[in-house]
MDTraj code that builds the backbone (N, CA, C; nanometers):
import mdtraj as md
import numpy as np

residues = "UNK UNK UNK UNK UNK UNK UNK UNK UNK UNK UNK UNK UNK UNK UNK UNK UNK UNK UNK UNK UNK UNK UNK UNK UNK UNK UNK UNK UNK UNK UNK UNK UNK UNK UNK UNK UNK UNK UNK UNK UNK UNK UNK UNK UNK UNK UNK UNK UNK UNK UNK UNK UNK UNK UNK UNK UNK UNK UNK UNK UNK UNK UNK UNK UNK UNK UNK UNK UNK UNK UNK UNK UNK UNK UNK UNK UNK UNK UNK UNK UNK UNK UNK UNK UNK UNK UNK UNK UNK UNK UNK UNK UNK UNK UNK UNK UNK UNK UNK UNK UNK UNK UNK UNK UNK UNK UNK UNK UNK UNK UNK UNK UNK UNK UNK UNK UNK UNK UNK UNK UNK UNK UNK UNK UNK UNK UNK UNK UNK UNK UNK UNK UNK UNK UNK UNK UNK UNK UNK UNK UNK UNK UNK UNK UNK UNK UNK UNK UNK UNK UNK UNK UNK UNK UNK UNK UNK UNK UNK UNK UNK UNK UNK UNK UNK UNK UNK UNK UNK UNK UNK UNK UNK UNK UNK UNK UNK UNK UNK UNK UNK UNK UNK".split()
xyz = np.array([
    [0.2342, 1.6782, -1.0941],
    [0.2857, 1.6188, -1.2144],
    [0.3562, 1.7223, -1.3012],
    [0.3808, 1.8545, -1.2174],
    [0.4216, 1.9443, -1.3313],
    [0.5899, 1.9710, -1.2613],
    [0.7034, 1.9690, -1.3031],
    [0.8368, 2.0287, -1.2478],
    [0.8989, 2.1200, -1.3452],
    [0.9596, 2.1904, -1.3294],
    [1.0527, 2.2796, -1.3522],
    [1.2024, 2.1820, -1.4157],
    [1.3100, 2.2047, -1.4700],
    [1.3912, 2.0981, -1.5079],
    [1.5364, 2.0940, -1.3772],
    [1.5111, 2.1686, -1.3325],
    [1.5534, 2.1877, -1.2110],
    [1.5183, 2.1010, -1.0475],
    [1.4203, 2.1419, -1.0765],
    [1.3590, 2.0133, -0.9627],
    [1.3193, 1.8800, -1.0430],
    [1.3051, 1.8705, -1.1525],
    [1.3370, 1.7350, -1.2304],
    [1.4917, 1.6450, -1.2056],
    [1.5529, 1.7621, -1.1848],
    [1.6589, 1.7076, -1.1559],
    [1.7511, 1.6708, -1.0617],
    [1.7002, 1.7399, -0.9159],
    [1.6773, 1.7002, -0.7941],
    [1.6656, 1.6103, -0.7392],
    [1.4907, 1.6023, -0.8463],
    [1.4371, 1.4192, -0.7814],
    [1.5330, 1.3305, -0.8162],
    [1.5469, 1.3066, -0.9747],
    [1.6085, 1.2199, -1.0056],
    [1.7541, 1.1586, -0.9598],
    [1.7912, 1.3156, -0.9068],
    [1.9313, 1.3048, -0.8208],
    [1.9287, 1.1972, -0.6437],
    [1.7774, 1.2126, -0.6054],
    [1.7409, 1.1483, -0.5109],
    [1.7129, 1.0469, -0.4990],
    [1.6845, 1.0027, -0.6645],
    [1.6453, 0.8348, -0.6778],
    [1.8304, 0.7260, -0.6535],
    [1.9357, 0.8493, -0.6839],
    [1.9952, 0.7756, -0.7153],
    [2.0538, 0.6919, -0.5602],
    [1.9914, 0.5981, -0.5362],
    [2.0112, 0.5089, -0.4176],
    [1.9810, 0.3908, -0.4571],
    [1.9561, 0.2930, -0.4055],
    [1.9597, 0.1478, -0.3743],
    [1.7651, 0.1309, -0.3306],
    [1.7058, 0.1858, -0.2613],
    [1.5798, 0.1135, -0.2194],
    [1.4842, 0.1551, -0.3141],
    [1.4953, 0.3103, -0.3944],
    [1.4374, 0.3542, -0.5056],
    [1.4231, 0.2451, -0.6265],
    [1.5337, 0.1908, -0.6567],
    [1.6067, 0.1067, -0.7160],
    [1.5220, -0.0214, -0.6817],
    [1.5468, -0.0290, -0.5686],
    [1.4457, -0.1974, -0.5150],
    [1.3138, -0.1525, -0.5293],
    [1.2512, -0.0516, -0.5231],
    [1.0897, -0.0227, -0.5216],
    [1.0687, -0.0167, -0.6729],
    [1.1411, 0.0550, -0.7802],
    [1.1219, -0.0020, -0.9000],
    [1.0867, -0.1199, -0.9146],
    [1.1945, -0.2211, -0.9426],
    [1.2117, -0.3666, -0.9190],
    [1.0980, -0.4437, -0.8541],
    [1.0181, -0.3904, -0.7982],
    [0.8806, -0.4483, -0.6723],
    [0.7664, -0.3842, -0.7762],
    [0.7814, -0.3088, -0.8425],
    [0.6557, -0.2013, -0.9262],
    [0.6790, -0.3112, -1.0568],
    [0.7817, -0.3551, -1.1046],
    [0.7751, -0.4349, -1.2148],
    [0.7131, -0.6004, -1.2116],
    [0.7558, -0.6110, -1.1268],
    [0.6791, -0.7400, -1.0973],
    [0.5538, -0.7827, -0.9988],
    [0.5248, -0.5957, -0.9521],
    [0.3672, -0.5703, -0.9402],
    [0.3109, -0.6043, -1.0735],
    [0.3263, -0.4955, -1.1861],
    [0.2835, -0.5712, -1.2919],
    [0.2855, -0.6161, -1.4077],
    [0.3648, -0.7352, -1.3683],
    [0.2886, -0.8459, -1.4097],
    [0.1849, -0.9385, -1.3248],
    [0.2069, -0.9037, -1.2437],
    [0.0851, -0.9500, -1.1453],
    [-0.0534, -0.9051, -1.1824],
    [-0.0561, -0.7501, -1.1956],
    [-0.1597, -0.7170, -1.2461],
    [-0.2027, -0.7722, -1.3824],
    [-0.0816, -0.7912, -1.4804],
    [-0.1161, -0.8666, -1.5657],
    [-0.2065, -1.0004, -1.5218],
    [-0.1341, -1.0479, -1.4852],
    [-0.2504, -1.1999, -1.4881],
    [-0.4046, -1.1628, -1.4283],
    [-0.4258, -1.0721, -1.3139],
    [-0.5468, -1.0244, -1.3010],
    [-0.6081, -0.9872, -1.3942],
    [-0.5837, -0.9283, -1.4950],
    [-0.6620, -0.8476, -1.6298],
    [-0.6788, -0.9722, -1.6624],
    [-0.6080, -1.0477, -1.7351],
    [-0.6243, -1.1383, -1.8019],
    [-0.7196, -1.2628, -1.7799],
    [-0.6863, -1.2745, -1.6447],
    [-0.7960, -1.3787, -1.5277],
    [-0.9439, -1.3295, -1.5461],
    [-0.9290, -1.2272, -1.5317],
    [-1.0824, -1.1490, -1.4973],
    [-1.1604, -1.1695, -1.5966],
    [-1.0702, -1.1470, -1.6939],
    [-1.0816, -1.1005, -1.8862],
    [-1.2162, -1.2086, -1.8636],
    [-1.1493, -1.3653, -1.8697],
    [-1.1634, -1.4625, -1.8926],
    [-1.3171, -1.4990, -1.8129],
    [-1.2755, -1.4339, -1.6972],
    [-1.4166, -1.5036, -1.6370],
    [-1.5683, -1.3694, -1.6513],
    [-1.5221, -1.2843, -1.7771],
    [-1.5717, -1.2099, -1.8053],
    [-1.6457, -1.2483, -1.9795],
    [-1.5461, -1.2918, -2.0067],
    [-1.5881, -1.3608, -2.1187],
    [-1.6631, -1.5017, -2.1320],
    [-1.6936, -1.5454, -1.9930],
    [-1.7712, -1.6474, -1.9979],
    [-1.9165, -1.6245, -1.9560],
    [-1.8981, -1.5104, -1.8993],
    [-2.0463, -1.4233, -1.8666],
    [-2.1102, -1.4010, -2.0198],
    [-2.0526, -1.2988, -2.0884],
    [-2.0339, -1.2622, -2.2038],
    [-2.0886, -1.3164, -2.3403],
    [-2.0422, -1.4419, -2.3028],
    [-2.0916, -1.4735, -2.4361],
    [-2.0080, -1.4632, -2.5279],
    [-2.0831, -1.5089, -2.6789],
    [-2.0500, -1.4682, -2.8336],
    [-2.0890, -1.3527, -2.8974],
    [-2.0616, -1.2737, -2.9230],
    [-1.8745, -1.2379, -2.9206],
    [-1.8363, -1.1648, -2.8101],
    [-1.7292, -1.2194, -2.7600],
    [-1.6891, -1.1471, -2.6546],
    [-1.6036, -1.0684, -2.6744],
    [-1.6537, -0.9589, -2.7216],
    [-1.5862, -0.8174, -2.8014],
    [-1.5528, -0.7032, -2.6309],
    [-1.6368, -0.7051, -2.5308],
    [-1.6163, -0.6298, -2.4445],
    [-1.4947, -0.6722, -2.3744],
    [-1.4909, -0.8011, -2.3148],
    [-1.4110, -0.8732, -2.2059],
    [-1.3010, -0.8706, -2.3177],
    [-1.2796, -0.8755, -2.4286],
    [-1.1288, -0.8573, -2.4832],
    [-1.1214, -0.7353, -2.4839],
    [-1.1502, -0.6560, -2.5035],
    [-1.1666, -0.5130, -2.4852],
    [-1.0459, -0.5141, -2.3195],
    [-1.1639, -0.5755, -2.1875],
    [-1.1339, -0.5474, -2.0877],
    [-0.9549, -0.6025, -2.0839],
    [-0.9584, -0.7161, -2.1340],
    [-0.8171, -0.7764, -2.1344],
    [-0.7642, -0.6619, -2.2053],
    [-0.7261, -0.6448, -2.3373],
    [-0.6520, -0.5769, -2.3807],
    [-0.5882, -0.4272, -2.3572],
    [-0.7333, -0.3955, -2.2491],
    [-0.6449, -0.2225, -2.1980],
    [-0.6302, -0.2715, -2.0905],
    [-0.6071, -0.4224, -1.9867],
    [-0.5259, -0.4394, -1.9317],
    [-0.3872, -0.5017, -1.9486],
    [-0.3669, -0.5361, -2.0306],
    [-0.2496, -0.5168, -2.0747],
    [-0.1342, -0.4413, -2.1452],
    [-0.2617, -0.3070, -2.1975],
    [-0.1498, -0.2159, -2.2066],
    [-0.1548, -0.1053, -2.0776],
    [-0.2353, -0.1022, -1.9753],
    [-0.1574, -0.0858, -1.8565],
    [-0.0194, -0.1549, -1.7962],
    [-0.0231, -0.2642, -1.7967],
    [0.0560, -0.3730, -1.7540],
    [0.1966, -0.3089, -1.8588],
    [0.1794, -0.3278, -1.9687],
    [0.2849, -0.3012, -2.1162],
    [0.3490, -0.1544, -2.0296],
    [0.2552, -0.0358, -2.0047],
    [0.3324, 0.1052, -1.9792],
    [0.4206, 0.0595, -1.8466],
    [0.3577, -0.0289, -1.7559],
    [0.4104, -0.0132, -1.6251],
    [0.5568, -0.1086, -1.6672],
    [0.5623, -0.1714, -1.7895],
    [0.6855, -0.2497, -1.7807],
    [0.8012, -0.1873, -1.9227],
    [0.7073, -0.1172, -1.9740],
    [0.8132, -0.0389, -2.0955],
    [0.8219, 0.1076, -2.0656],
    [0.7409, 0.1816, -1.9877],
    [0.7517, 0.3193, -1.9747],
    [0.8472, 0.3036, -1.8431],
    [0.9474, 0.2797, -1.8971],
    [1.0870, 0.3050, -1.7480],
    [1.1539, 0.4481, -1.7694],
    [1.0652, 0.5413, -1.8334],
    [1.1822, 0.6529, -1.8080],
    [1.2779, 0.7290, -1.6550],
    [1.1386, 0.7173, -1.5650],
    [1.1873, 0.7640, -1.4020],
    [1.2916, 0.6668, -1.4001],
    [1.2975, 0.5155, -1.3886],
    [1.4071, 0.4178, -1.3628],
    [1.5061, 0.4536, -1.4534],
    [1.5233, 0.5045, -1.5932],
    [1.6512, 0.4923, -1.6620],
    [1.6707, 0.6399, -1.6450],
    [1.6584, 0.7559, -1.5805],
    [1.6967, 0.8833, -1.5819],
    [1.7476, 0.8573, -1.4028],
    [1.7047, 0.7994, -1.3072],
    [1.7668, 0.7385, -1.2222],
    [1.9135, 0.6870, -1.1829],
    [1.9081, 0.6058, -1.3234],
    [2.0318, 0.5695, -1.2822],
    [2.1666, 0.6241, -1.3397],
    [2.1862, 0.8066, -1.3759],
    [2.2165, 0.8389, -1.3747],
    [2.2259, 0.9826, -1.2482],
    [2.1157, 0.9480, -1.1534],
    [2.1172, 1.0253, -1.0413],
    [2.1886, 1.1457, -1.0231],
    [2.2571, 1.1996, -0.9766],
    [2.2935, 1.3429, -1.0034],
    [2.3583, 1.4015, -1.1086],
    [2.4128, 1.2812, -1.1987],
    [2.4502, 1.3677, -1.3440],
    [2.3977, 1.3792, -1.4202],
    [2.2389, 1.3475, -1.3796],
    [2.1434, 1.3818, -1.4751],
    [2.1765, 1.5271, -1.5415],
    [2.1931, 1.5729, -1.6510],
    [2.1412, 1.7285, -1.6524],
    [2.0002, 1.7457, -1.6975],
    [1.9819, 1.8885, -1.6295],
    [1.8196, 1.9300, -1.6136],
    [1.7644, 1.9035, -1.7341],
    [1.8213, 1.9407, -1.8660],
    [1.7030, 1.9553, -1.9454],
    [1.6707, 1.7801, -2.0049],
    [1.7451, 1.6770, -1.9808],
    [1.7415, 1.5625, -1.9721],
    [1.6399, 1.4727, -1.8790],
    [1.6585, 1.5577, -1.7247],
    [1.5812, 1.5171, -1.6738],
    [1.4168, 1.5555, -1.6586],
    [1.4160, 1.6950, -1.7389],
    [1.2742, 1.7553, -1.7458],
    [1.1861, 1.6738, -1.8862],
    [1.3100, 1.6188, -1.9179],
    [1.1987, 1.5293, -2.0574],
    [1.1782, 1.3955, -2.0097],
    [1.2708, 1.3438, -1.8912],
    [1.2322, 1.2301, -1.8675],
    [1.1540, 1.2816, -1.7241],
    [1.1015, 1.3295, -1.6852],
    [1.0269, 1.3742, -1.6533],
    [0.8764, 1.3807, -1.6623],
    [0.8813, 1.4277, -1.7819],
    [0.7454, 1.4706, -1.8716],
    [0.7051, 1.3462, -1.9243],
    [0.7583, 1.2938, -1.9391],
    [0.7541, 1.1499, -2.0514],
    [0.7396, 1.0492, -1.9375],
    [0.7254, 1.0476, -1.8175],
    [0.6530, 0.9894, -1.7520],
    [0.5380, 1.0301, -1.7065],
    [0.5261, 1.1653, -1.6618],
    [0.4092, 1.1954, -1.6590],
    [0.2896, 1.2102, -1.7406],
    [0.3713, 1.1898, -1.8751],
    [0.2073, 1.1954, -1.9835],
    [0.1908, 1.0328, -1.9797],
    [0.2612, 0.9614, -1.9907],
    [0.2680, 0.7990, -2.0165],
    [0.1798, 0.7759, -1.9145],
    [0.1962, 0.8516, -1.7564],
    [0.1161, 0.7728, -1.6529],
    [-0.0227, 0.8106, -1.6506],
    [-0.0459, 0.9418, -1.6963],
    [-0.1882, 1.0161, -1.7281],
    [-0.2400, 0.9352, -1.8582],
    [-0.1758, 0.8784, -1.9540],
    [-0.2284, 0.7601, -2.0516],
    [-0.2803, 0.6497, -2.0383],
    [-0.2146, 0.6393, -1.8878],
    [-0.2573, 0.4550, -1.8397],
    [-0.3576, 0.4875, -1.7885],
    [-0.4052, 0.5995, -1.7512],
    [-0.5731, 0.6358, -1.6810],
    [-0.6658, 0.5559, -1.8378],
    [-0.6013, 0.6334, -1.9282],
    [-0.7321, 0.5780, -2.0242],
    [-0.6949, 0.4418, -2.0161],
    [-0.6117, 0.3402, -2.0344],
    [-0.6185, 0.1986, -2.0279],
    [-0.6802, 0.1733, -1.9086],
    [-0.6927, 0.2293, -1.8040],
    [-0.7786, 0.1840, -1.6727],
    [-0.9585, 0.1621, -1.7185],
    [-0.9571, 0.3039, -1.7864],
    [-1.0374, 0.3874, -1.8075],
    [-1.1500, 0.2742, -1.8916],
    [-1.0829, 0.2189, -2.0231],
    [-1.1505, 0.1216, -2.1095],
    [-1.1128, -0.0404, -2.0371],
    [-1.0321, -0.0400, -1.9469],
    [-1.0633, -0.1535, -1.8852],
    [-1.2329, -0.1683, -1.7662],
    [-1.2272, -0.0179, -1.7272],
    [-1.3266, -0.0233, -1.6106],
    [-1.4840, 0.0080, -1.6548],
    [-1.4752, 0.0686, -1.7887],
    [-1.5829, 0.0718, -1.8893],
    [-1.6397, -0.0390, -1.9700],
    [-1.5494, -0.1232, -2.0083],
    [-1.5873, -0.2342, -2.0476],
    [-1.6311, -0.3470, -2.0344],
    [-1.5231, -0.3776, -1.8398],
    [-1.5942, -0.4377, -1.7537],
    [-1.7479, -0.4215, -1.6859],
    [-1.7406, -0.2686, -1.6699],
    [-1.8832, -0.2424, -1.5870],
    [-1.9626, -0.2720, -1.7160],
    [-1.9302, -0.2494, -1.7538],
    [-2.0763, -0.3136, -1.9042],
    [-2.1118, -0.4523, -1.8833],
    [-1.9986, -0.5478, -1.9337],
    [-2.0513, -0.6920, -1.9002],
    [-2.1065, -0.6941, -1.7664],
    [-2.0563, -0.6680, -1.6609],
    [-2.0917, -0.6991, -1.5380],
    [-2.2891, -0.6158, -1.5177],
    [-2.2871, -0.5123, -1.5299],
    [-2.4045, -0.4686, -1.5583],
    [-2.5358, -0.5425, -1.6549],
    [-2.4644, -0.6187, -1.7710],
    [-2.5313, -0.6580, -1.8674],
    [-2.5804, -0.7886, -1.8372],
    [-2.4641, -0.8657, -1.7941],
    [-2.4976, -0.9928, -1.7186],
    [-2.4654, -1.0498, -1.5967],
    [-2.4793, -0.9094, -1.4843],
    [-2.5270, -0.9632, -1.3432],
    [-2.3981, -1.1060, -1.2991],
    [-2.3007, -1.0518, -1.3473],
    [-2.2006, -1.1546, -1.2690],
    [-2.1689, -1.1425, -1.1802],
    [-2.1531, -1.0168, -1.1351],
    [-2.1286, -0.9627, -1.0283],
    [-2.2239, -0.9135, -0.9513],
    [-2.2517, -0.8162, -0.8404],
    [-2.3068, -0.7749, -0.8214],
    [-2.3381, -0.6211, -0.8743],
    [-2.4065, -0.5774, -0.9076],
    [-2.4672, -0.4695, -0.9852],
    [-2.3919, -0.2966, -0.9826],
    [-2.3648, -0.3096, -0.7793],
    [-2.2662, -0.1635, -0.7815],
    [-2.1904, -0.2244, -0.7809],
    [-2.1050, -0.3171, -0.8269],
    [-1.9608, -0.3266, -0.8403],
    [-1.9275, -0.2844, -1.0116],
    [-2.0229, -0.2670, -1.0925],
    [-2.0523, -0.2967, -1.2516],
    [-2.0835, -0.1106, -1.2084],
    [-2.1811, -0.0541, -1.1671],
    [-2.1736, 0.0914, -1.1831],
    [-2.0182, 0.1424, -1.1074],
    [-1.9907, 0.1259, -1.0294],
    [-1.8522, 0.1321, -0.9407],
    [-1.7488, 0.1791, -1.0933],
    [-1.7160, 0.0577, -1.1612],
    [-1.6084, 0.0827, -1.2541],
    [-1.6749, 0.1246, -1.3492],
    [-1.7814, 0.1855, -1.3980],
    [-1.8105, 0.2880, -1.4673],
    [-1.7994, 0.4321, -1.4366],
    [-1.8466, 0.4681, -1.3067],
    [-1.8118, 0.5461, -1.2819],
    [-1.6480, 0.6127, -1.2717],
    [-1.5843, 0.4870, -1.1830],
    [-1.4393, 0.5104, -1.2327],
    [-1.3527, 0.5739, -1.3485],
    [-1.4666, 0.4402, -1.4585],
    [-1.3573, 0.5023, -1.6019],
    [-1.4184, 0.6493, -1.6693],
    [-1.5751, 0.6731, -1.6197],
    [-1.6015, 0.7961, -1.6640],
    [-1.5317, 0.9554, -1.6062],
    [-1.4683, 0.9116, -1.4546],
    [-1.3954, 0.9726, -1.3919],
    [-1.2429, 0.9561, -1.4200],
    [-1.1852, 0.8814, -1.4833],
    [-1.0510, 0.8717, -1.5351],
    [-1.0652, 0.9298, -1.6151],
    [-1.1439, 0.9635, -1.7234],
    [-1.1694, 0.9750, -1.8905],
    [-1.1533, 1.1014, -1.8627],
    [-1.2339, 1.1724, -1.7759],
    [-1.1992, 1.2968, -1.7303],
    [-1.1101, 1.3841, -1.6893],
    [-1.0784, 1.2900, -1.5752],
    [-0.9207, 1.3498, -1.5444],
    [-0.8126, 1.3672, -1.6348],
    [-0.7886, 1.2921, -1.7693],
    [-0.6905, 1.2898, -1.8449],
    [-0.6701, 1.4279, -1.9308],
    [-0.8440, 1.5026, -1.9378],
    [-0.8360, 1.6449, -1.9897],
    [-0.7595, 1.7258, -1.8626],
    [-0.7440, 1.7200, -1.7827],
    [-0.6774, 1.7935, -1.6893],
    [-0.6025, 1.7562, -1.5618],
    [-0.5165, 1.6767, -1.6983],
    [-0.4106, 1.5920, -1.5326],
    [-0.3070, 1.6483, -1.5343],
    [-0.2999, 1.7962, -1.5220],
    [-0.1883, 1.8594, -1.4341],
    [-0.2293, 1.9066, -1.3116],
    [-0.4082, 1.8550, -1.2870],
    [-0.4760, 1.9029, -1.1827],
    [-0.4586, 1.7445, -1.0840],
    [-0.5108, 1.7530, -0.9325],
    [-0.4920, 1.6471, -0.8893],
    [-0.6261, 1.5660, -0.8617],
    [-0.7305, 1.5909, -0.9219],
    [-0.8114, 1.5893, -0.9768],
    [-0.8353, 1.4300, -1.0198],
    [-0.7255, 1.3667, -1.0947],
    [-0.7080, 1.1956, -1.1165],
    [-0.7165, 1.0948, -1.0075],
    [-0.6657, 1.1963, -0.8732],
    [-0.6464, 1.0687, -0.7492],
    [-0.7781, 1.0026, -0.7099],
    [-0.9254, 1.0807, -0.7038],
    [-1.0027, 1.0054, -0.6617],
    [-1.0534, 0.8768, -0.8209],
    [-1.0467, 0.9118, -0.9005],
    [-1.1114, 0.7875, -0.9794],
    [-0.9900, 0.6732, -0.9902],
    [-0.8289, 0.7434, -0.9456],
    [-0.7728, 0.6393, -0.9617],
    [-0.7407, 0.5395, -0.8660],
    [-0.7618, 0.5809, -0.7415],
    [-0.7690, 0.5822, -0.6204],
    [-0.8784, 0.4439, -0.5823],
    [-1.0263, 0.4512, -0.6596],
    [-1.1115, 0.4468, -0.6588],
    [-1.1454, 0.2979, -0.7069],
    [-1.0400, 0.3005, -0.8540],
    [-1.0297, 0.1713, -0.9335],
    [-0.9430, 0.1050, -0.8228],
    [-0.8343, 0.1223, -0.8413],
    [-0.7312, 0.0338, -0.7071],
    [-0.8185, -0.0699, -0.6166],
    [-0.9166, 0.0555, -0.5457],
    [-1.0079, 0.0070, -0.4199],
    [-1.0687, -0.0973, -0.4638],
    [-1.1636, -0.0916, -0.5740],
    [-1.2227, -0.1750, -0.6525],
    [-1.1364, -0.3180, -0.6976],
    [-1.0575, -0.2917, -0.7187],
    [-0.9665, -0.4356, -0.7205],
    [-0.9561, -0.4802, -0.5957],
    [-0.9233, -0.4268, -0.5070],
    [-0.8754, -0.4716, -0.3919],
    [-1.0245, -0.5604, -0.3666],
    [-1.1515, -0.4658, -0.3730],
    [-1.3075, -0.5353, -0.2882],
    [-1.3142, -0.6576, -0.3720],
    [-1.2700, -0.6125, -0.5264],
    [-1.3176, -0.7744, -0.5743],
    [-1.2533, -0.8989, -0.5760],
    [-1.1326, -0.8840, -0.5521],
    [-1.0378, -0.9989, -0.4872],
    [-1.0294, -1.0393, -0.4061],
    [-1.0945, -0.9644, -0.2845],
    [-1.1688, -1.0626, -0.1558],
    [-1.2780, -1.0792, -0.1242],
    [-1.3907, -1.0599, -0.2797],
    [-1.4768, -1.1033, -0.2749],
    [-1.4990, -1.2251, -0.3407],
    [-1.3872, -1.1901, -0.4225],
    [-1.3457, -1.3537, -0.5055],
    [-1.2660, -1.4603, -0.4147],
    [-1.1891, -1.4038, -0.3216],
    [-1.1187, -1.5149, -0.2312],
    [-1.2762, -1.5428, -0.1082],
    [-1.3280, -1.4987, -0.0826],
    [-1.4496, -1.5499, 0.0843],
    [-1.5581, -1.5821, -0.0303],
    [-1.5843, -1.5506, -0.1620],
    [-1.7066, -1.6437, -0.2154],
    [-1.6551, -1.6586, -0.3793],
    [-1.5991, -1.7320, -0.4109],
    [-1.5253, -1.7640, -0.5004],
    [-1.6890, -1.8168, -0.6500],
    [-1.7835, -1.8668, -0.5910],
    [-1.8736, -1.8864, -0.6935],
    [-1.9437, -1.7534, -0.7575],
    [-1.9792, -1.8358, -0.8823],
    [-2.0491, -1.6975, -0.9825],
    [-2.1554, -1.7520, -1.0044],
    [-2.2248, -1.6788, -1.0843],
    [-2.4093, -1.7113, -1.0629],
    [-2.3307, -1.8113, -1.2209],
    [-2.3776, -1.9362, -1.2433],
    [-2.4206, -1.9958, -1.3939],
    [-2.4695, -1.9415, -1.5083],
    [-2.3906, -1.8960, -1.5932],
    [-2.4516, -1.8125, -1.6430],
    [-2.5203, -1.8817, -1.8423],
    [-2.4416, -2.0402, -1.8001],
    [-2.5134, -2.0872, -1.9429],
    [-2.6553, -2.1470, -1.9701],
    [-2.7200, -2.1593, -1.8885],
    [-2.8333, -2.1625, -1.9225],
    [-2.9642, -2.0036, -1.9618],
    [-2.8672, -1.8882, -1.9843],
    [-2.8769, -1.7605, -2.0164],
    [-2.8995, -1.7936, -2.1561],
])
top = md.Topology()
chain = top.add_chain()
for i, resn in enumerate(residues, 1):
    res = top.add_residue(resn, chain, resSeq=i)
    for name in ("N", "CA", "C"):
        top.add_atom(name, md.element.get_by_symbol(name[0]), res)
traj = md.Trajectory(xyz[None], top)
């Protein structure tokens, strides 16, 4: 995550193509996808939850400002599409300014996966290591953000990903949740 404005300007000279361009374009309407997951989850988090459901908005809301960076932090895409006439010191700020923005969305992971593992821990909606799982995560994101010029971020972020992935096909092969209003 660290370049020189020189090799900032390299890359950016390399984006300037057509499939870079289409893989943007595929990352933006990743998420909003992820959007509706935060938001979905939010929901069936807040019915675990209870009054007040101060956590599960919690969980919604730093998923959506993940979702918000991945759709307003376009600096790599708009320093792109000037591809080799980028000049360096242009491209070393758009550069940087993605890399702190993306080391930021760790903490929106971070209070999404903290907030969740709480409800889920608190009221057993889930199963129990799936609720320590994203605690551990966000206590391992929270971390990495003191030293994300190290690579050090990939396993907790790595980690959350996975975690989406297990609980969306644990939600597609057993789609029921324990009842939780007679709690």
């Amino acid at each position: 995550m660290e370049a020189t404005a020189a090799e900032a300007a390299e890359y950016f000279g390399r984006l300037d193509a057509n499939w870079p361009r289409l893989a943007m374009a595929t990352l933006t309407l990743g998420m909003i996808g992820t959007l509706w997951f935060f938001v979905a989850f939010g929901f069936v988090l807040r019915r675990a939850e209870g009054d007040p459901p101060w956590r599960s908005t919690v969980a919604i809301l730093s998923g959506a400002l993940l979702a918000a960076y991945g759709l307003i932090g376009s600096s790599t895409e708009a320093a792109s599409v000037h591809g080799g006439k980028i000049t360096p010191d242009v491209a070393d700020y758009a550069f940087a300014f993605g890399s702190v923005g993306f080391a930021n969305a760790w903490i929106a992971i971070a209070s999404f996966s903290l907030s969740s593992g709480w409800v889920i821990l608190s009221t057993r909606i889930l199963e129990r290591w799936m609720g320590w799982w994203l605690v551990a995560t966000g206590v391992g994101l929270v971390a990495s953000r003191f030293v994300w010029t190290s690579e050090l971020w990939t396993l907790p972020y790595l980690l959350f990903w996975l975690w989406v992935l297990v609980l969306s096909v644990r939600l597609l092969r057993r789609p029921s949740l324990p009842d939780l209003s007679q709690s």
